[in-house]
VEXKETOR-73299 format. One record per residue (C-alpha): x, y, z; residue number from 1. Coordinates in Angstrom, 2 decimals. Example, Ala and Ser with C-alpha at 12.3 -4.5 7.8 and 13.67 -1.06 7.14 Angstrom:
R        X        Y        Z  num
R    12.30    -4.50     7.80    1
R    13.67    -1.06     7.14    2
***
This chain:
R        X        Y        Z  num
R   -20.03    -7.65   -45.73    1
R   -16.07    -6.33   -45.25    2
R   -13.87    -8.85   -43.47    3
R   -12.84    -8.14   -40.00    4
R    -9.29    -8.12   -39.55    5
R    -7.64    -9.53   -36.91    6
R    -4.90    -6.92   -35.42    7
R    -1.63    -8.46   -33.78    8
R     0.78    -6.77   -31.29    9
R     4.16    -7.21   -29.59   10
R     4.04    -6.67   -25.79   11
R     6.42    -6.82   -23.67   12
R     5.29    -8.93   -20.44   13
R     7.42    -7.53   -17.46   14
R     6.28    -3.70   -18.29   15
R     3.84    -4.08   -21.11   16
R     5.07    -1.97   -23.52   17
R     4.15    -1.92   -27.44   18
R     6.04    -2.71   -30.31   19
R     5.02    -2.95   -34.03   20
R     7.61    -5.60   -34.57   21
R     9.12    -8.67   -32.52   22
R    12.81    -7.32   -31.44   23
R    14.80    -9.79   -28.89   24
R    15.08    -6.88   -26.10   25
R    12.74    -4.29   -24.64   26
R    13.74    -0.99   -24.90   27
R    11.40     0.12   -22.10   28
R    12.86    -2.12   -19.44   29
R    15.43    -3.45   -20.75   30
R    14.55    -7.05   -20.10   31
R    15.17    -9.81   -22.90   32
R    12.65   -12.43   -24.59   33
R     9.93   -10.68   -22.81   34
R     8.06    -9.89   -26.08   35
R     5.04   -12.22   -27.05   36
R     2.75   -11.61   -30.13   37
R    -0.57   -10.73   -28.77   38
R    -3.95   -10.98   -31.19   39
R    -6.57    -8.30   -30.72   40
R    -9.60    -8.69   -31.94   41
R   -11.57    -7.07   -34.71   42
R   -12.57    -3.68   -34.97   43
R   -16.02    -5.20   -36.15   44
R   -16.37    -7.41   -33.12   45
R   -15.29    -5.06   -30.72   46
R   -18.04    -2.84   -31.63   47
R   -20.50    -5.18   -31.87   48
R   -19.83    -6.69   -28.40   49
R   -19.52    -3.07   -27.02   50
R   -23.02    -2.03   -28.32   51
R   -24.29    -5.36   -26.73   52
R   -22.49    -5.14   -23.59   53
R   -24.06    -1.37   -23.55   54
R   -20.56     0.68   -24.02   55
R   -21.22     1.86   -27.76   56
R   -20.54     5.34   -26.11   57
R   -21.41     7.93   -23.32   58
R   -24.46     8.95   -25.85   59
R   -25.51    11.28   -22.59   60
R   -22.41    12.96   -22.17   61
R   -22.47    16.77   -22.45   62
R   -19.79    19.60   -22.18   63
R   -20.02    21.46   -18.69   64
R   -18.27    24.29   -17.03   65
R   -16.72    24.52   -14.03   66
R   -18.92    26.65   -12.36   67
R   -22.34    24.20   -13.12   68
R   -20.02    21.11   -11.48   69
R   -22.15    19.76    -9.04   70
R   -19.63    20.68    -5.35   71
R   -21.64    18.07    -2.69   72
R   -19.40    15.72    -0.77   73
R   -19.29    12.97    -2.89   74
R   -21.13     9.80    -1.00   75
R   -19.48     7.44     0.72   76
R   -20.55     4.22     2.51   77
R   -18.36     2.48     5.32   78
R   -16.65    -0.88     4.66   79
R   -17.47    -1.98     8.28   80
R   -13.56    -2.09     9.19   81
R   -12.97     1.74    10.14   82
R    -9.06     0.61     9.33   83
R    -9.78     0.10     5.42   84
R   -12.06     2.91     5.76   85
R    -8.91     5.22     6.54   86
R    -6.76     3.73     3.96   87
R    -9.48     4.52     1.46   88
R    -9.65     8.16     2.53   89
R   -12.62     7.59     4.32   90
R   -15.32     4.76     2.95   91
R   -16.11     3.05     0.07   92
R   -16.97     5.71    -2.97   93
R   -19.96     4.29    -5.31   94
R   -18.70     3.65    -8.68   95
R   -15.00     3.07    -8.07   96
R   -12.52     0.96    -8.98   97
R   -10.23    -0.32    -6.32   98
R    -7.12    -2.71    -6.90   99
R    -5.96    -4.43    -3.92  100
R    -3.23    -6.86    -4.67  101
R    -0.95    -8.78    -1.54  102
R     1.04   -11.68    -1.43  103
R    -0.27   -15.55    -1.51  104
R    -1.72   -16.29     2.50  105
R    -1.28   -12.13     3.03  106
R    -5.50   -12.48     3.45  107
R    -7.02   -10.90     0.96  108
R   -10.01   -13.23     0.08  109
R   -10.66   -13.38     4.03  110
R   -10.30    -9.46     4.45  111
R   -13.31    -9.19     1.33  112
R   -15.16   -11.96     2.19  113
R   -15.78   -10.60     5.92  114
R   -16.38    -7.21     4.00  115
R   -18.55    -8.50     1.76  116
R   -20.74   -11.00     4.47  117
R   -21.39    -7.69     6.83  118
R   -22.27    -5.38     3.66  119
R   -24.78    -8.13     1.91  120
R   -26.87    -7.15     5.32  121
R   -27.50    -3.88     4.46  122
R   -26.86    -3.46     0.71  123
R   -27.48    -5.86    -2.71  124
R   -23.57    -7.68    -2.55  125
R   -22.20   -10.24    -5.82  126
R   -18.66   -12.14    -4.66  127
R   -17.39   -13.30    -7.90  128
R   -14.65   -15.95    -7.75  129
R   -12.88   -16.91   -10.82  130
R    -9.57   -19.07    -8.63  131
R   -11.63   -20.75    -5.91  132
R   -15.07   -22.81    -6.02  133
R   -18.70   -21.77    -4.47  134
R   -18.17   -24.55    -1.70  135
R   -14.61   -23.30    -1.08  136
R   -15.73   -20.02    -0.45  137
R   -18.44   -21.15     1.93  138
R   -16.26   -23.34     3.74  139
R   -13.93   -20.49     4.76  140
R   -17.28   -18.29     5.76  141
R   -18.20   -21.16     7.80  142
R   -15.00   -21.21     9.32  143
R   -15.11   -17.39    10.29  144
R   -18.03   -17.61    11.10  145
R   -19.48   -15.25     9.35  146
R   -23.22   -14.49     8.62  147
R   -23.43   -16.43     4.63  148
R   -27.63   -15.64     4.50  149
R   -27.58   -12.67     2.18  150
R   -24.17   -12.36     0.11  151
R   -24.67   -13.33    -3.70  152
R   -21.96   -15.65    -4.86  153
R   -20.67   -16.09    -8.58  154
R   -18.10   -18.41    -9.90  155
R   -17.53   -17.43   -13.56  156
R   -14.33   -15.90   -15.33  157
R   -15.79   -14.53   -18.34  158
R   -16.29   -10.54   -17.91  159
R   -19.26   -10.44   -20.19  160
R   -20.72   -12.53   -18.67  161
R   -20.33   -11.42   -15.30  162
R   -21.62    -7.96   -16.21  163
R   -24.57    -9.23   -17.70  164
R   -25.85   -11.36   -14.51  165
R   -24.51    -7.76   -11.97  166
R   -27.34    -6.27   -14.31  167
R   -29.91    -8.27   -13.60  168
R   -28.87    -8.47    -9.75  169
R   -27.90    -4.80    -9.68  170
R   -25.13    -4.93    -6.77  171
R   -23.87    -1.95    -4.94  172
R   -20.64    -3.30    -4.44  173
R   -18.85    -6.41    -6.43  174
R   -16.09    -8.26    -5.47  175
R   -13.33    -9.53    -8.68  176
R   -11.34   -12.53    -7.41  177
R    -9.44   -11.81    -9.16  178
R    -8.58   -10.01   -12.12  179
R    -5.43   -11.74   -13.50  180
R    -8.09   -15.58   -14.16  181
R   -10.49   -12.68   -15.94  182
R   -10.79   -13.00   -19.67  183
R   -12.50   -11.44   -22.72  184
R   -13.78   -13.00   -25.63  185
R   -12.55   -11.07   -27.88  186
R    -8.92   -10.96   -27.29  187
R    -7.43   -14.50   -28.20  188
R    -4.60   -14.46   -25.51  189
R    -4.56   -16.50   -22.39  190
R    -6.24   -15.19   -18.84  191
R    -3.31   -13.50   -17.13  192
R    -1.59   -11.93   -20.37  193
R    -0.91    -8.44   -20.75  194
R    -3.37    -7.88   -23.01  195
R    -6.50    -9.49   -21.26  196
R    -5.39    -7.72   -17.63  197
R    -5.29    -4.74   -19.50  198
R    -8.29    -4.88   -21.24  199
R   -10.68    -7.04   -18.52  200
R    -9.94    -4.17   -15.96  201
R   -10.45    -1.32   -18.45  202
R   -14.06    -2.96   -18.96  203
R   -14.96    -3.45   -15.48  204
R   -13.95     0.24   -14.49  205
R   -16.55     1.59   -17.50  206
R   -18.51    -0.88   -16.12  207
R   -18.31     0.36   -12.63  208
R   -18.39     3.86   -13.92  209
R   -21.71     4.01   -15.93  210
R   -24.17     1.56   -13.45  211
R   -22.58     3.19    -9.85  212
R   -21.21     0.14    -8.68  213
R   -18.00    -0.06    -6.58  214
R   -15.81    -2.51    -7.84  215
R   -13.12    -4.68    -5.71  216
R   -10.55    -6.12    -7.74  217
R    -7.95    -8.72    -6.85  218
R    -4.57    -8.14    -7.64  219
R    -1.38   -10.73    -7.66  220
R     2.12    -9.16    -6.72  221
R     5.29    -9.63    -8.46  222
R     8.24   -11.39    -6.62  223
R     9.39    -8.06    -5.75  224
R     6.36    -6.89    -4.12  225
R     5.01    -4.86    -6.85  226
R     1.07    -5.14    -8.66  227
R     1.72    -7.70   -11.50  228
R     0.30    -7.26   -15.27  229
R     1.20    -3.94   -17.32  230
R     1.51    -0.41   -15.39  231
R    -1.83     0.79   -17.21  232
R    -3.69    -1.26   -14.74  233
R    -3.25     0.98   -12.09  234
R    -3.79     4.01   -14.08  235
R    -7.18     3.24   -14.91  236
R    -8.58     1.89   -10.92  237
R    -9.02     4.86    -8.72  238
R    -7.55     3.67    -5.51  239
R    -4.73     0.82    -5.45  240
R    -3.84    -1.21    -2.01  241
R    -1.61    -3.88    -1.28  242
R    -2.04    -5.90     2.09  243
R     1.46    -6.83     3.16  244
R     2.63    -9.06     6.07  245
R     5.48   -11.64     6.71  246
R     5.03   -15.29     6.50  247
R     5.88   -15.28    10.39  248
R     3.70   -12.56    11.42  249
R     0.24   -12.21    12.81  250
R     0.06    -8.83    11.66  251
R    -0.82    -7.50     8.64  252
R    -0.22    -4.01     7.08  253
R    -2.86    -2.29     4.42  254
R    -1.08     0.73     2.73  255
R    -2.78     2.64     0.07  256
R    -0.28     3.23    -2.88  257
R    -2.97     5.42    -5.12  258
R    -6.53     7.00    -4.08  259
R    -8.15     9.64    -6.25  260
R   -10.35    10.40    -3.49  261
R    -8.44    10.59    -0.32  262
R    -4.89    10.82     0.90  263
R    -1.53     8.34    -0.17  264
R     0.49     6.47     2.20  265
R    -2.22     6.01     4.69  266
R    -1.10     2.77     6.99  267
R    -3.98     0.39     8.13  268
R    -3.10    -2.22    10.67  269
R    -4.88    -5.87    10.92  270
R    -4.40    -8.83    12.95  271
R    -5.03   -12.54    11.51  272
R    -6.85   -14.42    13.99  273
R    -8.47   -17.69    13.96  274
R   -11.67   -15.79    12.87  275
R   -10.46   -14.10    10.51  276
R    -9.00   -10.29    10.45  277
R    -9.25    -7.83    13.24  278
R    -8.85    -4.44    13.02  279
R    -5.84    -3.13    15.48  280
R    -7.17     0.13    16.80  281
R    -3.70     1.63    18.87  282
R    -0.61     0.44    15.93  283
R     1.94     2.40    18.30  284
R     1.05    -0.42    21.22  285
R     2.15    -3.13    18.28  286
R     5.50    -1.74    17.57  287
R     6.57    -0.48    20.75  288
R     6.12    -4.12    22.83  289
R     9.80    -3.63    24.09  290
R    11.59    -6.00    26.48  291
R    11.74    -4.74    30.38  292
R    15.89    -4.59    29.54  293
R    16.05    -1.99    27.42  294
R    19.81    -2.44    25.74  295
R    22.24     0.50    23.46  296
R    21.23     1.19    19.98  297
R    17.34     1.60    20.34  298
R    15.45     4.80    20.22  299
R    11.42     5.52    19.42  300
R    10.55     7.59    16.15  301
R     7.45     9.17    15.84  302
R     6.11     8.68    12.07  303
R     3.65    10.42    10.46  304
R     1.64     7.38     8.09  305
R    -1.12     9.28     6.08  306
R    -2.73    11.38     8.46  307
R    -1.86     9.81    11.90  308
R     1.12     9.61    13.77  309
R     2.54     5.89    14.79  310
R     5.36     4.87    16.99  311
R     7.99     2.52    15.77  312
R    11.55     1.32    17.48  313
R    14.66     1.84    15.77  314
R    17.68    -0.97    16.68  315
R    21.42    -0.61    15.65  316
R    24.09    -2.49    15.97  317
R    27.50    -0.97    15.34  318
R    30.21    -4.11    15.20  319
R    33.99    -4.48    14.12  320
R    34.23    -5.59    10.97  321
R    36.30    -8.76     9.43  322
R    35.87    -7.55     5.65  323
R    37.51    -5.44     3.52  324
R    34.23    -3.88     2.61  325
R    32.50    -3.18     5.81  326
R    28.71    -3.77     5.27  327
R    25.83    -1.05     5.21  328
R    22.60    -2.85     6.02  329
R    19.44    -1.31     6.38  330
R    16.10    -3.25     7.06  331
R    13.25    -1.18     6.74  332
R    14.82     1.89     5.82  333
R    16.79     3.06     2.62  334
R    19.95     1.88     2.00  335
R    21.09     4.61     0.49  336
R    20.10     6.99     3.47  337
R    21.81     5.15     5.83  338
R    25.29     5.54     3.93  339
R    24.73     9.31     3.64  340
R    24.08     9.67     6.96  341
R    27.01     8.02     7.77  342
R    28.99    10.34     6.33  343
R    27.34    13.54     7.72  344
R    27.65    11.88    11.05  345
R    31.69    11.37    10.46  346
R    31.86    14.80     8.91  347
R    29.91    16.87    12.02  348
R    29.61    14.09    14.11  349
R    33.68    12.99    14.64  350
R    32.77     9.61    14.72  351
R    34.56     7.72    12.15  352
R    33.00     3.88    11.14  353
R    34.69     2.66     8.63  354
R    35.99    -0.19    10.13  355
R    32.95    -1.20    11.49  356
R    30.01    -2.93    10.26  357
R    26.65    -1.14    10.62  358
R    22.91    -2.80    10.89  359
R    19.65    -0.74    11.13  360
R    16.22    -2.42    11.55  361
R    12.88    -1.30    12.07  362
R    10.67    -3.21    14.34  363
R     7.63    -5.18    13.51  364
R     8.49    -5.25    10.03  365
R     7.23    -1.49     9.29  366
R     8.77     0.12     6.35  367
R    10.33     4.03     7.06  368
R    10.63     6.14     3.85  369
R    10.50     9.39     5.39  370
R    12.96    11.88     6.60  371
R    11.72    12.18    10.21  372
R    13.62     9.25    10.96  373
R    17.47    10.56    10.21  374
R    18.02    11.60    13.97  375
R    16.31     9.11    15.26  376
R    19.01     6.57    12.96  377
R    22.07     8.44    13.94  378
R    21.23     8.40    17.70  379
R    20.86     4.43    17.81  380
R    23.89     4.24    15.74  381
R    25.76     6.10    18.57  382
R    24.18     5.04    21.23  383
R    25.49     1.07    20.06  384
R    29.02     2.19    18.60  385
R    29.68     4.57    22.49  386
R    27.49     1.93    23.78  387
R    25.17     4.89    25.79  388
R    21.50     3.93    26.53  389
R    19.11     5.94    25.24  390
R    16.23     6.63    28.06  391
R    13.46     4.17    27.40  392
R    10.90     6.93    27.86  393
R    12.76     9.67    25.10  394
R    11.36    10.13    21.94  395
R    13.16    11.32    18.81  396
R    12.43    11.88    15.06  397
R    13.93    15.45    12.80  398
R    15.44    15.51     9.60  399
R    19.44    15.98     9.49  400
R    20.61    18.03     6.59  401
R    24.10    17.57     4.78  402
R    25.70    20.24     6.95  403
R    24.45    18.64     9.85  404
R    21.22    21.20    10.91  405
R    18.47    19.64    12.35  406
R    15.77    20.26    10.09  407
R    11.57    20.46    10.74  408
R     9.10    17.84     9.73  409
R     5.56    18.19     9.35  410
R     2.90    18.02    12.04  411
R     5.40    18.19    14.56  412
R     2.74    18.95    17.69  413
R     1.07    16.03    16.87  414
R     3.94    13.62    17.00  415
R     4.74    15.24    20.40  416
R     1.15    14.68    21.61  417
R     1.21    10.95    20.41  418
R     4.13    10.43    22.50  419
R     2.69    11.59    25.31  420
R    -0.32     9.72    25.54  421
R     2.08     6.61    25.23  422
R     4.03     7.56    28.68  423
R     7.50     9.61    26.72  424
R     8.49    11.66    28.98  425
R    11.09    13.56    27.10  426
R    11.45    14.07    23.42  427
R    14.32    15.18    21.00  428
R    12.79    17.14    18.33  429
R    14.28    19.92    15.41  430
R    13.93    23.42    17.16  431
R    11.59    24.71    14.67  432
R     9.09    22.10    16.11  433
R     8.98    22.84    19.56  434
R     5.63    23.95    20.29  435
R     4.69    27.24    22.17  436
R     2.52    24.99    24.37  437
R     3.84    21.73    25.40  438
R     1.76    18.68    26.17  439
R     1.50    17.86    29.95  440
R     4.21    15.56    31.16  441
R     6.65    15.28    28.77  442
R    10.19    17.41    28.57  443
R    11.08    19.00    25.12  444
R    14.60    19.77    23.91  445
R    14.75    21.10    20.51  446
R    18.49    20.94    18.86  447
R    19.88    22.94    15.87  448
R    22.18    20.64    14.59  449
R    23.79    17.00    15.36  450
R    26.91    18.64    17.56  451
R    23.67    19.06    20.17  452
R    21.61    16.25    19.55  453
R    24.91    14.18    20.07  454
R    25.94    16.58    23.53  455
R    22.42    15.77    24.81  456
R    23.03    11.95    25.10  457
***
């Protein structure tokens, strides 16, 4: 019989990139003694543990045109929590692979395990933990509560493995927890390398792929906030999630950051509780829990998250600065948008703040990275630096341009409409967005450029 030979690669461990050599510094990111020698295993055992494993090949695949594509909705089944439902774009798609990844305490075992307890009730469910122990697990169930009769529970790390036991229990959905403890045989590197994240989640998406099981993996986040292990990992799950909340918050937001069957950017909103998560079903009531004194340099925005509007506050505080540099500081906005807004608003605006220091902040710790939210920004900024109260019940959002036009936004009537269910009673809004039929109760005044926007207040 031939030897096998083992293979051996350079990858970089911040971005994951290949080399065929060791080199001090990665020319991908840029980052230095990042690059590890990584073993792969044989091209003889790969095979033979892919033929066992049943992934020798899609033997039943066939060439199709577009035209015989089978068109039905594709079936979906809910999660029981309509607010990961939305993010999702809609339910739970048999034979997916979803990433959700979060920060340590953010609640992402709790969020799957109350998932997982109400689905085992209805459909075969396997929990596999790889970081926590069987009577962990069940002590947190106990502790929400939570109905522990029917969910299948699994505490193994080895991926072959846990395939071979989700055949003979043949779950519809399967919980990972998580991937970065996961490990394959055949690759000789530690659990949580490049390589075996890579590889480990490119087995359990065929996996999920061929027997029509929806997969739920775990996902650690970098110090920075972003899905750790190489970038290929989230090219090969269909949808990718990351529950975010602060340390000092009961809240906790579920943003979808990739779905191949639904829409981006949708915004899910949870509340931890002593039993557990609960969905929040009005976010705009969250954000918008003002004080009765309502002070200069706040204003509502209307956003548009995925495909539903949410109201957030907007607070500035213009103040005279004792630097050389005044500062520019933006909290929950871009940084950079805020500094070119400043200088449209000195340009068209004849206010001048460059002796001042300038804060922006968005309230309840919600992140803006739209457009909408430029008028809204300039009008607090005003309304602290002439120190003009902005009516509690106005609502504002447009886009400003460079030469200081208002511009439209998208679904327009529908931020309008949210408003008004939430007691606005007047509204600041681009003039291409003023609708031809106003909702009851609330006053629209649709500006052109800042000169009005600014006369108005």
């Amino acid at each position: 019989m031939a030897k096998s030979r083992q293979k051996t690669a350079y990858v970089c461990t911040d971005c994951g990139a290949d080399f065929p050599r060791w080199q001090g510094q990665c020319s991908e990111c840029s980052a230095w003694n990042t690059i590890s020698e990584v073993r792969l295993g044989s091209a003889t055992s790969r095979s033979s543990s892919a033929s066992r494993s049943g992934f020798a090949g899609f033997v039943d695949a066939k060439v199709q045109t577009l035209n015989e594509i089978d068109l039905q909705a594709v079936p979906r089944f809910s999660s029981s929590f309509a607010e990961f439902d939305r993010v999702l774009g809609g339910g739970i798609v048999p034979g997916s692979a979803i990433l959700i990844g979060g920060s340590p305490g953010a609640g992402k075992s709790t969020l799957l395990l109350q998932i997982m307890c109400k689905l085992a009730a209805t459909m075969p469910a396997l929990y596999v933990t790889g970081e926590e122990s069987l009577q962990q697990v069940a002590m947190r169930a106990q502790r929400l509560q939570l109905p522990t009769d029917k969910l299948r529970m699994l505490a193994e790390t080895s991926v072959e493995v846990i395939c071979q036991l989700a055949d003979q229990e043949k779950p519809k959905i399967m919980v990972i927890d998580s991937i970065q403890v996961m490990h394959l045989s055949d690759i000789q590197s530690a659990p949580g390398s490049v390589s075996q994240v890579r590889e480990t989640a490119a087995f359990l998406t065929r996996y999920a792929k061929q027997h029509n099981v929806a997969i739920i993996m775990v996902g650690h986040v970098t110090k920075d906030g972003s899905l750790a292990g190489p970038k290929v990992l989230e090219h090969c799950i269909d949808c990718s999630v990351i529950l975010d909340g602060e340390s000092d918050s009961r809240y906790r937001t579920l943003r979808g950051t990739k779905n191949r069957f639904g829409a981006v950017n949708e915004l899910g909103v949870f509340a931890m509780l002593s039993e557990g998560l609960k969905e929040v079903k009005n976010p705009s009531a969250i954000f918008l829990s003002r004080n009765e004194e309502h002070g200069c340099g706040s204003v509502v925005l209307t956003l548009w998250e995925g495909t539903r509007p949410l109201l957030v506050e907007i607070q500035a505080l213009v103040d005279q600065s004792q630097l050389s540099n005044p500062r520019r500081v933006a909290v929950g906005a871009e940084q950079n948008r805020l500094a070119l807004l400043l200088a449209v608003l000195h340009r068209h605006g004849g206010l001048m703040l460059g002796d001042y220091d300038v804060f922006v902040n968005v309230v309840g710790g919600v992140k803006v990275a739209e457009t909408s939210a430029d008028l809204a920004i300039l009008l607090a900024i005003v309304s602290s630096f002439r120190e003009i109260q902005v009516p509690k019940d106005m609502m504002i959002f447009g886009e400003v341009g460079l030469s200081g036009e208002i511009r439209p936004v998208p679904n327009g009537s529908e931020r309008i409409s949210e408003a008004a269910k939430h007691g606005f009673k007047k509204a600041i809004v681009p003039a291409s967005n003023v609708p031809k039929s106003a909702p009851a109760g609330i006053e629209i005044h649709g500006v052109k450029n800042l000169a009005e926007a600014l006369n108005f207040i």
